[in-house]
PDB file of N, CA, C and O in Angstrom:
ATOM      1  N   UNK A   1     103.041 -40.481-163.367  1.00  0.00           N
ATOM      2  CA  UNK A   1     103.991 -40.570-164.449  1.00  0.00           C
ATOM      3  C   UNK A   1     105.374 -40.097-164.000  1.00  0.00           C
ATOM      4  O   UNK A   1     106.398 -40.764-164.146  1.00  0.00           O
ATOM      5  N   UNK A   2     105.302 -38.746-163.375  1.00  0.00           N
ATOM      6  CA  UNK A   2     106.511 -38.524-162.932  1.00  0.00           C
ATOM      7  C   UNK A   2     107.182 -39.227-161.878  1.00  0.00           C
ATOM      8  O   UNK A   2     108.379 -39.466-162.038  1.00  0.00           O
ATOM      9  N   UNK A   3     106.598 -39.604-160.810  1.00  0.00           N
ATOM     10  CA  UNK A   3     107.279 -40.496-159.927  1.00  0.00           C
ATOM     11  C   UNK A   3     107.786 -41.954-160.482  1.00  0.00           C
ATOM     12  O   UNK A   3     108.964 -42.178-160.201  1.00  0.00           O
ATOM     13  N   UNK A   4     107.031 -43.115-161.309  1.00  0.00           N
ATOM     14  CA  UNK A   4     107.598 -43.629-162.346  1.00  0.00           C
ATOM     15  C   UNK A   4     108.465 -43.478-163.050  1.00  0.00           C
ATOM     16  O   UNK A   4     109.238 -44.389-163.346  1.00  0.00           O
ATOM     17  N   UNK A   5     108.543 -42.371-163.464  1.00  0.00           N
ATOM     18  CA  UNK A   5     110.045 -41.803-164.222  1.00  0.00           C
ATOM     19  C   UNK A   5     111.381 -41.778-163.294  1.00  0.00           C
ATOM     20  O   UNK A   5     112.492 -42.254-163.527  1.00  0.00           O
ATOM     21  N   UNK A   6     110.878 -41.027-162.110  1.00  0.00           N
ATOM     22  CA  UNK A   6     111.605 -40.890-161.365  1.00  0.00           C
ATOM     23  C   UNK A   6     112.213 -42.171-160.417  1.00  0.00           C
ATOM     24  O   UNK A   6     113.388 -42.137-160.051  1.00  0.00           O
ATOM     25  N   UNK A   7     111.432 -43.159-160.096  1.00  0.00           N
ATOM     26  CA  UNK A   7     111.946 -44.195-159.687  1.00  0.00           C
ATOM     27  C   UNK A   7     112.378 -45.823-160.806  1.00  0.00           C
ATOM     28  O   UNK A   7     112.584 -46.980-160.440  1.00  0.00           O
ATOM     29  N   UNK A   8     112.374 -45.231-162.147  1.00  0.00           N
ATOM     30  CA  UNK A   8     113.076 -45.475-163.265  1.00  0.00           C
ATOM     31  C   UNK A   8     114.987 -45.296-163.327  1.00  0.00           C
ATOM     32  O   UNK A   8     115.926 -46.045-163.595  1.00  0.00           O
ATOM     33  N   UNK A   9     114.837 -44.028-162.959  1.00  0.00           N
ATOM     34  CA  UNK A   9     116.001 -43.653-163.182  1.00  0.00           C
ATOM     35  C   UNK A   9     116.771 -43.803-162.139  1.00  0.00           C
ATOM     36  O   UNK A   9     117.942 -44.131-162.326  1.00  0.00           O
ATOM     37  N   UNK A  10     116.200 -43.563-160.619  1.00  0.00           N
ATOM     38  CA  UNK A  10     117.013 -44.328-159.310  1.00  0.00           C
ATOM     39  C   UNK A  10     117.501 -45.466-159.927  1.00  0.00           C
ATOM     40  O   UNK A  10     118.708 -45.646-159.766  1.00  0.00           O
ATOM     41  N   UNK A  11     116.855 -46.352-160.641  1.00  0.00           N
ATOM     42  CA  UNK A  11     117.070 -47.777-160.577  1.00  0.00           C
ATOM     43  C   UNK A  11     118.095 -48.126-161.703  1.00  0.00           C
ATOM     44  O   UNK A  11     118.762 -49.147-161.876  1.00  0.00           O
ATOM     45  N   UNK A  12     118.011 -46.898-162.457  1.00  0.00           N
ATOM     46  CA  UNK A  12     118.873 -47.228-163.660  1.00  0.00           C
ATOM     47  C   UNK A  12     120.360 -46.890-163.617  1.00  0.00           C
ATOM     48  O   UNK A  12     121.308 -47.406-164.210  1.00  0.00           O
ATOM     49  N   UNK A  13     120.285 -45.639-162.542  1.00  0.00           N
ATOM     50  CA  UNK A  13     121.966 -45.161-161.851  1.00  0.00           C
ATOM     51  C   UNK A  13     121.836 -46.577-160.961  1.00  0.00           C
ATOM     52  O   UNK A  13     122.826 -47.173-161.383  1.00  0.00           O
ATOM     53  N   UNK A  14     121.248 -47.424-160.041  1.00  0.00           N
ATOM     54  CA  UNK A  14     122.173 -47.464-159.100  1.00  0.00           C
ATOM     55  C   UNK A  14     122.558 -49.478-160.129  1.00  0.00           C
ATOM     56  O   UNK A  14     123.181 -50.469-159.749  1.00  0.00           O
ATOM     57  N   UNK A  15     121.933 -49.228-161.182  1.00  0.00           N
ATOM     58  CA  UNK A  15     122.125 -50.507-162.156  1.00  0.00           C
ATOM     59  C   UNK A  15     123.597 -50.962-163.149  1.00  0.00           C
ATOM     60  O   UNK A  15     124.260 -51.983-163.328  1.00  0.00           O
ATOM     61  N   UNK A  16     123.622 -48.931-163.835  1.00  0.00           N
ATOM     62  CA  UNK A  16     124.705 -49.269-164.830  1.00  0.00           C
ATOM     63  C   UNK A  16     125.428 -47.907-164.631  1.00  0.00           C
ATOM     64  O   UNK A  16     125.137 -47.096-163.752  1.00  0.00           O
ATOM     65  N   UNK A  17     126.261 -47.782-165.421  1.00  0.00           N
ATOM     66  CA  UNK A  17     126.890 -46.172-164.767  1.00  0.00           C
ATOM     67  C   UNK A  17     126.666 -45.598-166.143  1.00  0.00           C
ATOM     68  O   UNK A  17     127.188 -45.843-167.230  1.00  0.00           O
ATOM     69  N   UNK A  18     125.525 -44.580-165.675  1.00  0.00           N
ATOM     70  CA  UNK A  18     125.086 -43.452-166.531  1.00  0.00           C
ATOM     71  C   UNK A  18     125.810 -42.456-166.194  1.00  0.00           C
ATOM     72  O   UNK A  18     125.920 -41.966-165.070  1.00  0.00           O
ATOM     73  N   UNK A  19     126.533 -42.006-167.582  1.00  0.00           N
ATOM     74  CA  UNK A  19     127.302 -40.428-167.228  1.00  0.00           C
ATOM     75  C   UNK A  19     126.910 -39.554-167.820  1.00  0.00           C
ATOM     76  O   UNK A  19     127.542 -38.519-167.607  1.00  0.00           O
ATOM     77  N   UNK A  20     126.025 -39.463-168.585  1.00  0.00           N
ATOM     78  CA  UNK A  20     125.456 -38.016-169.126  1.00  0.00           C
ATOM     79  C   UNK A  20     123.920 -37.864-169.282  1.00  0.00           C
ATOM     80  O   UNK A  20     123.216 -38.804-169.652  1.00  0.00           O
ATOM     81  N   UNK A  21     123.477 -36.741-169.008  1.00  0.00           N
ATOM     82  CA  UNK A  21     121.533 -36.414-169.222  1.00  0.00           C
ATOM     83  C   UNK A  21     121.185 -37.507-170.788  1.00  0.00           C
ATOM     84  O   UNK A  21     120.128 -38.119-170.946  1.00  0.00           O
ATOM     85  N   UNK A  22     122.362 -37.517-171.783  1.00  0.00           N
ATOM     86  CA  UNK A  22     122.097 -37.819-173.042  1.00  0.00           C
ATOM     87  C   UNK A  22     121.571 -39.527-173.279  1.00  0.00           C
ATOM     88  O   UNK A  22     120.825 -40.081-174.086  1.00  0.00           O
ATOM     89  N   UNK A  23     122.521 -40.048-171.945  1.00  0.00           N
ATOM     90  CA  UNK A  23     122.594 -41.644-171.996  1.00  0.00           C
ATOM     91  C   UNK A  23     121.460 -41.937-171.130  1.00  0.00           C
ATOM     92  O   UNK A  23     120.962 -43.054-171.274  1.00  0.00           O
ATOM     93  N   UNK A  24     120.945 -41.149-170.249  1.00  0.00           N
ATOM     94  CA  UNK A  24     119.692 -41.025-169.346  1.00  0.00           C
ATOM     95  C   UNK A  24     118.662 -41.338-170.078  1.00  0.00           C
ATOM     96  O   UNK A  24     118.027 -42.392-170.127  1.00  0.00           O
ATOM     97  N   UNK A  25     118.523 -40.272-170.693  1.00  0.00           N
ATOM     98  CA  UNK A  25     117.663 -40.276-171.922  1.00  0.00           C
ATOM     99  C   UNK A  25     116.878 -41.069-172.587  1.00  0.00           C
ATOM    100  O   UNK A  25     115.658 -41.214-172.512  1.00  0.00           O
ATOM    101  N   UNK A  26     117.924 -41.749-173.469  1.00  0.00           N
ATOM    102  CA  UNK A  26     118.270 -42.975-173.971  1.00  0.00           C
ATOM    103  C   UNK A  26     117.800 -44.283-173.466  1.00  0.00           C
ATOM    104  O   UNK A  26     117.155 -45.190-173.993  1.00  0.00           O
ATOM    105  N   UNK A  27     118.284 -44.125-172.356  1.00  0.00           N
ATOM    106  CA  UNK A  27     117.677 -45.812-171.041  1.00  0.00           C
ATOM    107  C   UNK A  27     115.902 -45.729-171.090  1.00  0.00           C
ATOM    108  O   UNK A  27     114.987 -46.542-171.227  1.00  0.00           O
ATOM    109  N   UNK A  28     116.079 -43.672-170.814  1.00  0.00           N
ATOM    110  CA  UNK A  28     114.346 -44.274-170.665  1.00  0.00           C
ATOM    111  C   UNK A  28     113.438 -44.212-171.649  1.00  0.00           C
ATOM    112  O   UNK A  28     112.293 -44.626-171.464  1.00  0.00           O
ATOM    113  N   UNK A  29     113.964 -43.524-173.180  1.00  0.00           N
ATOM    114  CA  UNK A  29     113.029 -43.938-173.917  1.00  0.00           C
ATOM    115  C   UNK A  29     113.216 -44.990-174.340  1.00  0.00           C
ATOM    116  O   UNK A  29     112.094 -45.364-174.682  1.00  0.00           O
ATOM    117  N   UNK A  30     114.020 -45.884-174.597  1.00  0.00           N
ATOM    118  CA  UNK A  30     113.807 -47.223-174.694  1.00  0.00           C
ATOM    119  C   UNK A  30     113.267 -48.228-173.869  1.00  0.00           C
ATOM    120  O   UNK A  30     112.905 -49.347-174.233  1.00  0.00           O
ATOM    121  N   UNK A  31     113.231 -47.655-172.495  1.00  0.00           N
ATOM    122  CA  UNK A  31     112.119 -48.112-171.261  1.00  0.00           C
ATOM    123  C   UNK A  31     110.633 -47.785-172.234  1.00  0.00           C
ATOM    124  O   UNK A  31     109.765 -48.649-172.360  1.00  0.00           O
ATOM    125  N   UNK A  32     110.566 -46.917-172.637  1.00  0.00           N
ATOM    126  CA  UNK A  32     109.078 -46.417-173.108  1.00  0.00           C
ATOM    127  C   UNK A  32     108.452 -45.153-172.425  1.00  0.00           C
ATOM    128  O   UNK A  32     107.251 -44.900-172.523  1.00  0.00           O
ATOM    129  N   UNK A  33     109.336 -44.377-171.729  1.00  0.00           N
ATOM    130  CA  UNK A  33     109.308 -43.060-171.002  1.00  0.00           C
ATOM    131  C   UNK A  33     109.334 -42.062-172.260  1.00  0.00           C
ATOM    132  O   UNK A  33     109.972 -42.568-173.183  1.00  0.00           O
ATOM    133  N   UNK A  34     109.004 -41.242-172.456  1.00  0.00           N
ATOM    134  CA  UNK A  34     108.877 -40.257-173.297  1.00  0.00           C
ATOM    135  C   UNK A  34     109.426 -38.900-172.538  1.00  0.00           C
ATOM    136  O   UNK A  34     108.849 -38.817-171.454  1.00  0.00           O
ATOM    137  N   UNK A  35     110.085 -38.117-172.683  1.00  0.00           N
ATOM    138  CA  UNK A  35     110.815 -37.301-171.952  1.00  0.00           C
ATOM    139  C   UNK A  35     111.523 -36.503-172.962  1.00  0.00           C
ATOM    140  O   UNK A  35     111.430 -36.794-174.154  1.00  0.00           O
ATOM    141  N   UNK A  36     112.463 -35.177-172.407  1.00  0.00           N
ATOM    142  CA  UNK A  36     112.742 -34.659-173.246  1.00  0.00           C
ATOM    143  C   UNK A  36     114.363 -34.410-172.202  1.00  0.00           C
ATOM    144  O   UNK A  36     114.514 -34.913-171.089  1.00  0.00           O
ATOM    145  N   UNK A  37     115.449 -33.500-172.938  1.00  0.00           N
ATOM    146  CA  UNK A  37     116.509 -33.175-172.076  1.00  0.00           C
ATOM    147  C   UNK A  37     116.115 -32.507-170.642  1.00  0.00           C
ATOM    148  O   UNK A  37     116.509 -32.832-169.521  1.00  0.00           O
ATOM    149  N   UNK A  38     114.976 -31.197-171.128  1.00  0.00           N
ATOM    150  CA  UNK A  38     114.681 -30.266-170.025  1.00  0.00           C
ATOM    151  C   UNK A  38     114.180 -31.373-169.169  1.00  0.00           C
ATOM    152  O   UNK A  38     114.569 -31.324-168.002  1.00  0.00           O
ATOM    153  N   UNK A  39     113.297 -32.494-169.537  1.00  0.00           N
ATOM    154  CA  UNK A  39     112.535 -33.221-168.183  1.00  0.00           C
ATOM    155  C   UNK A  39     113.408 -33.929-167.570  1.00  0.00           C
ATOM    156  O   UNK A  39     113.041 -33.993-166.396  1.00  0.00           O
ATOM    157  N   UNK A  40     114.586 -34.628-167.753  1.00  0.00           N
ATOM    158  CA  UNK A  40     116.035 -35.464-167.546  1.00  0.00           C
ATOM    159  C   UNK A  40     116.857 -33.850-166.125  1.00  0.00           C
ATOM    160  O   UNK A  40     117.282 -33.932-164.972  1.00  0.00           O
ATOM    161  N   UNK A  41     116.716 -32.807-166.974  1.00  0.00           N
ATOM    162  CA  UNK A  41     117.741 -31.969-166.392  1.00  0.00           C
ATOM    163  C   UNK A  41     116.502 -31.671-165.179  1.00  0.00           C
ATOM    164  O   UNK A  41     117.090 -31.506-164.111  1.00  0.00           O
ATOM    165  N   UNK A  42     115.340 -31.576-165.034  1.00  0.00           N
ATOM    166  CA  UNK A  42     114.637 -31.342-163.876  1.00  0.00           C
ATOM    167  C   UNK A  42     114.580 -32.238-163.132  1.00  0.00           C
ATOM    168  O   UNK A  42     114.548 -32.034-161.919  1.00  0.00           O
ATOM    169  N   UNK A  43     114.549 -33.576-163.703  1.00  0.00           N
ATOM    170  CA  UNK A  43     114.439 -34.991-162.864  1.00  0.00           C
ATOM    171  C   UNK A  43     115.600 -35.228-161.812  1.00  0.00           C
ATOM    172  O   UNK A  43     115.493 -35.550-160.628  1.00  0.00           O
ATOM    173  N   UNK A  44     116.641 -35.002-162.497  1.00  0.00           N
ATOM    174  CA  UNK A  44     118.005 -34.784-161.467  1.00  0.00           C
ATOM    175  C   UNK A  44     118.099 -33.816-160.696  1.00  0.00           C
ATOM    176  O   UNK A  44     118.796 -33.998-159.698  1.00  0.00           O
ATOM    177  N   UNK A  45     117.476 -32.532-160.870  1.00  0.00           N
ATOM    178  CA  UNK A  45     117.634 -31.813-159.730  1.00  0.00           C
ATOM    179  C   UNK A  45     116.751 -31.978-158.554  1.00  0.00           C
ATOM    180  O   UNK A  45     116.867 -31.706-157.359  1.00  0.00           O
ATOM    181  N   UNK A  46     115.552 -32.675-159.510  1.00  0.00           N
ATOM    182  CA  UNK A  46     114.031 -33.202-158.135  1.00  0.00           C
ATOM    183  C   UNK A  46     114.594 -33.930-157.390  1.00  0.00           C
ATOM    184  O   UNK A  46     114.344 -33.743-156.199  1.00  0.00           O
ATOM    185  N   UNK A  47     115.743 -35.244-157.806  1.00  0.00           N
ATOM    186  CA  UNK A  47     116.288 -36.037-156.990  1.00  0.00           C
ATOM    187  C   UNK A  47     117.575 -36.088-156.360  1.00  0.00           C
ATOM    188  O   UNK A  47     118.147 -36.913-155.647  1.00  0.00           O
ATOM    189  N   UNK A  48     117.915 -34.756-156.919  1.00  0.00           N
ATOM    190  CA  UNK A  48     118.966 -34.480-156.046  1.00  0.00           C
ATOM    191  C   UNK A  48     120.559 -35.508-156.785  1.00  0.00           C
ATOM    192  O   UNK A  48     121.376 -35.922-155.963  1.00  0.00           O
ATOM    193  N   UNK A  49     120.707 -35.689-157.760  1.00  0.00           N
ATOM    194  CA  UNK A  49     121.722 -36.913-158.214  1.00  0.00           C
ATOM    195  C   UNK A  49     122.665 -35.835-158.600  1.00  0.00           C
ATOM    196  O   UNK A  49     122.358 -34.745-159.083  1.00  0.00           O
ATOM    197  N   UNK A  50     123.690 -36.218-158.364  1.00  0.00           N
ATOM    198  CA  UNK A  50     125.394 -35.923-158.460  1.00  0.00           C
ATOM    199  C   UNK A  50     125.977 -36.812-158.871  1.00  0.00           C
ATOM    200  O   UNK A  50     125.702 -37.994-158.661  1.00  0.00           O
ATOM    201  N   UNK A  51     127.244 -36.226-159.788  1.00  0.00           N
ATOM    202  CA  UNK A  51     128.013 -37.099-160.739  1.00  0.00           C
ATOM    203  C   UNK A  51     128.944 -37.281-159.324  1.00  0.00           C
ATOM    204  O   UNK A  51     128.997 -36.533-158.348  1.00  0.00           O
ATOM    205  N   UNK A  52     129.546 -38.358-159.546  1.00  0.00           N
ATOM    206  CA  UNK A  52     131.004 -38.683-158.257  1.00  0.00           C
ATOM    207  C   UNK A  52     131.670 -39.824-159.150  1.00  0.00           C
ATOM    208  O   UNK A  52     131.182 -40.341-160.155  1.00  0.00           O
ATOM    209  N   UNK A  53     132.844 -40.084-158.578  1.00  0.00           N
ATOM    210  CA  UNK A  53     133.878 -40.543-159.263  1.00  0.00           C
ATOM    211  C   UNK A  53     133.130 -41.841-159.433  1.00  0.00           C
ATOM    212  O   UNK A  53     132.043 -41.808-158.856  1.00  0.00           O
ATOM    213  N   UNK A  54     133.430 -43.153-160.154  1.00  0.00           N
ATOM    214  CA  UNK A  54     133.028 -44.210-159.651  1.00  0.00           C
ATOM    215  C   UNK A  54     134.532 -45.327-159.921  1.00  0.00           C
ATOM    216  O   UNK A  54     135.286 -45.105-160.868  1.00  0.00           O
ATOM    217  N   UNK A  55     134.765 -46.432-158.994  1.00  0.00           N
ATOM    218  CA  UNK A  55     135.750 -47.483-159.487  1.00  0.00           C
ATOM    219  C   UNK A  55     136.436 -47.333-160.581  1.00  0.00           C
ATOM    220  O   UNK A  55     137.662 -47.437-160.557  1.00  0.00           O
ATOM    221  N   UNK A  56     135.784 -47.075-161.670  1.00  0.00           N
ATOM    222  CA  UNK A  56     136.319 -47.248-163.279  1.00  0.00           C
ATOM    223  C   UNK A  56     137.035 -45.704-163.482  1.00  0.00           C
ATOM    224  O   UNK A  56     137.364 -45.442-164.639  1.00  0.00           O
ATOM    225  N   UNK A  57     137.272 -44.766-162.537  1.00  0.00           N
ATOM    226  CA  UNK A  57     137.396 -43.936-162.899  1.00  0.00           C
ATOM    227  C   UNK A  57     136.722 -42.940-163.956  1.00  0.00           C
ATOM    228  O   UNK A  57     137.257 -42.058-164.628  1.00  0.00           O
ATOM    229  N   UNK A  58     135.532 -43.302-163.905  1.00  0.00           N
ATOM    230  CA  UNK A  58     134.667 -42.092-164.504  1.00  0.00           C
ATOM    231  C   UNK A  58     133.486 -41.305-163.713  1.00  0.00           C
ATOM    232  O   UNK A  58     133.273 -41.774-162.594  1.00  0.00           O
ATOM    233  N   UNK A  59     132.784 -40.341-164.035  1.00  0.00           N
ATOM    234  CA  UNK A  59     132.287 -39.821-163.628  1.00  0.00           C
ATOM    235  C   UNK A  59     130.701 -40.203-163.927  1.00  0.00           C
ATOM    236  O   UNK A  59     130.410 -40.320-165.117  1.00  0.00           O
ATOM    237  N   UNK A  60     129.623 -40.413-162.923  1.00  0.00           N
ATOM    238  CA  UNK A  60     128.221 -40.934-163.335  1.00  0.00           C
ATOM    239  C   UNK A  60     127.212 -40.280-162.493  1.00  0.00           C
ATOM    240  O   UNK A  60     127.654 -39.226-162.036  1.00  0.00           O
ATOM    241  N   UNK A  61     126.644 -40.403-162.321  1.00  0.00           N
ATOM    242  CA  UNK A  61     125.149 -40.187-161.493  1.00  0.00           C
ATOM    243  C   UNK A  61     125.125 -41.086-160.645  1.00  0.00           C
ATOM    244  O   UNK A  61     125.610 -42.170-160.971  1.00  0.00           O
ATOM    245  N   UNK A  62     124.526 -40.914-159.230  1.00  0.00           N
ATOM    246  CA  UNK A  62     124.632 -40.962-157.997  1.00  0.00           C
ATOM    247  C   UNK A  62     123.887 -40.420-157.191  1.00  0.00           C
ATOM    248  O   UNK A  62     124.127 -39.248-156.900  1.00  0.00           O
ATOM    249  N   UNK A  63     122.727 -41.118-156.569  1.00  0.00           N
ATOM    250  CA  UNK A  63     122.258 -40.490-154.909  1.00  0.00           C
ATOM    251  C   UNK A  63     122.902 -40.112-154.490  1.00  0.00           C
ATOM    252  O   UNK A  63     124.020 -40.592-154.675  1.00  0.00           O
ATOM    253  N   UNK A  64     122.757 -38.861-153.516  1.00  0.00           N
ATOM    254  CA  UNK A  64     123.874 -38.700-152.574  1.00  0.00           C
ATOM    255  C   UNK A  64     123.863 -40.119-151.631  1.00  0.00           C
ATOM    256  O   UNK A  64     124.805 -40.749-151.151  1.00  0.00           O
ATOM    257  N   UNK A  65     122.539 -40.330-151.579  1.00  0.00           N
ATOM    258  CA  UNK A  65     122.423 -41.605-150.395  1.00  0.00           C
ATOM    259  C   UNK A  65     123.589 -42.519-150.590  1.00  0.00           C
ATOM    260  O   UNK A  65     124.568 -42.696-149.866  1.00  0.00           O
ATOM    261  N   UNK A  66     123.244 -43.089-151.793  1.00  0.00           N
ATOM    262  CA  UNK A  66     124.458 -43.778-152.360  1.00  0.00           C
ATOM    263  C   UNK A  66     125.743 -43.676-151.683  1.00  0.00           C
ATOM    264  O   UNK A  66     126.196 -44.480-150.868  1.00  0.00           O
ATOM    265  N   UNK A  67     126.461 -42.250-152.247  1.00  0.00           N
ATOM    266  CA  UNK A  67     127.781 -41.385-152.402  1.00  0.00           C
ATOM    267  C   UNK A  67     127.849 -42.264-150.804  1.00  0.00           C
ATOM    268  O   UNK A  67     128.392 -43.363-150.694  1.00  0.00           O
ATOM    269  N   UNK A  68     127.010 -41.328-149.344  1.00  0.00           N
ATOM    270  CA  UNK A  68     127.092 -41.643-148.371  1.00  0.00           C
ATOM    271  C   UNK A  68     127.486 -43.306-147.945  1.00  0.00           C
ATOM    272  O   UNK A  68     128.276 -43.544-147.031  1.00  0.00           O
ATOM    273  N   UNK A  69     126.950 -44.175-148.587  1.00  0.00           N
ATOM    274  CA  UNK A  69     126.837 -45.519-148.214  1.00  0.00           C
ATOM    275  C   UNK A  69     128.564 -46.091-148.514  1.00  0.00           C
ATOM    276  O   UNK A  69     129.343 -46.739-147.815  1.00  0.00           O
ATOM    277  N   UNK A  70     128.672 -45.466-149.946  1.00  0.00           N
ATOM    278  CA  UNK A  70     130.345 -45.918-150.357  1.00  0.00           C
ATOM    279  C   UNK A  70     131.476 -45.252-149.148  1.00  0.00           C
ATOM    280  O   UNK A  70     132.559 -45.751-148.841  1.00  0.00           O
ATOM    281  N   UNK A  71     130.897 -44.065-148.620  1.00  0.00           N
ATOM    282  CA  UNK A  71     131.781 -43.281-147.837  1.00  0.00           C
ATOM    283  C   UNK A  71     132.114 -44.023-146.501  1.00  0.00           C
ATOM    284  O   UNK A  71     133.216 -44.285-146.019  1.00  0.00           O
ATOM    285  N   UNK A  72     130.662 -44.329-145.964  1.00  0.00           N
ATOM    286  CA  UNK A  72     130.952 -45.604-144.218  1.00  0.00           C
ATOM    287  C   UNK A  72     131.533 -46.637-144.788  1.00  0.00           C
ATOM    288  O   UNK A  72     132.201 -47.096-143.861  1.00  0.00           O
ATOM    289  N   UNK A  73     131.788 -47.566-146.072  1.00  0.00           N
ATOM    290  CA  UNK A  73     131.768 -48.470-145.835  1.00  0.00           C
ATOM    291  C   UNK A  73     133.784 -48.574-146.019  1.00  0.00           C
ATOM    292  O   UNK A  73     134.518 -49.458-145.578  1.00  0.00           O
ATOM    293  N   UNK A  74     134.075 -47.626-146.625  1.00  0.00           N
ATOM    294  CA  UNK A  74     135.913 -47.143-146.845  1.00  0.00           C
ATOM    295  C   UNK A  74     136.503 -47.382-145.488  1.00  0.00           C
ATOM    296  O   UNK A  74     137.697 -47.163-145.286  1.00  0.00           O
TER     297      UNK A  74
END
């Protein structure tokens, strides 16, 4: 369940630009994930995701892997 969740939400940052635990949330109970804030605020720290700037000038969630990939390719 948790790894499901967890490779839910990889897929959902690297899909749309999620900027808050609240809109996280949101994506996955309407996926059909059942979750709560505390499981959202542990899920990001299990995976390690950081907000970083994005194009539009806002701030979202992000692999670092990611972060790294935008960084070689500048």
């Amino acid at each position: 369940m948790k790894s499901g969740r967890h490779a839910r939400i990889l897929e959902l940052i690297s899909e749309q630009s999620i900027e808050t635990q609240d809109d996280l949330l949101n994506c996955l109970k309407r996926d059909g994930y059942k979750a709560t804030q505390a499981t959202i605020s542990r899920d990001i720290k299990d995976l390690r995701l950081v907000k970083a700037l994005d194009s539009d000038g806002k701030y979202r969630y992000m692999s670092p892997a990611k972060i790294k990939m935008k960084k070689i390719k500048s």
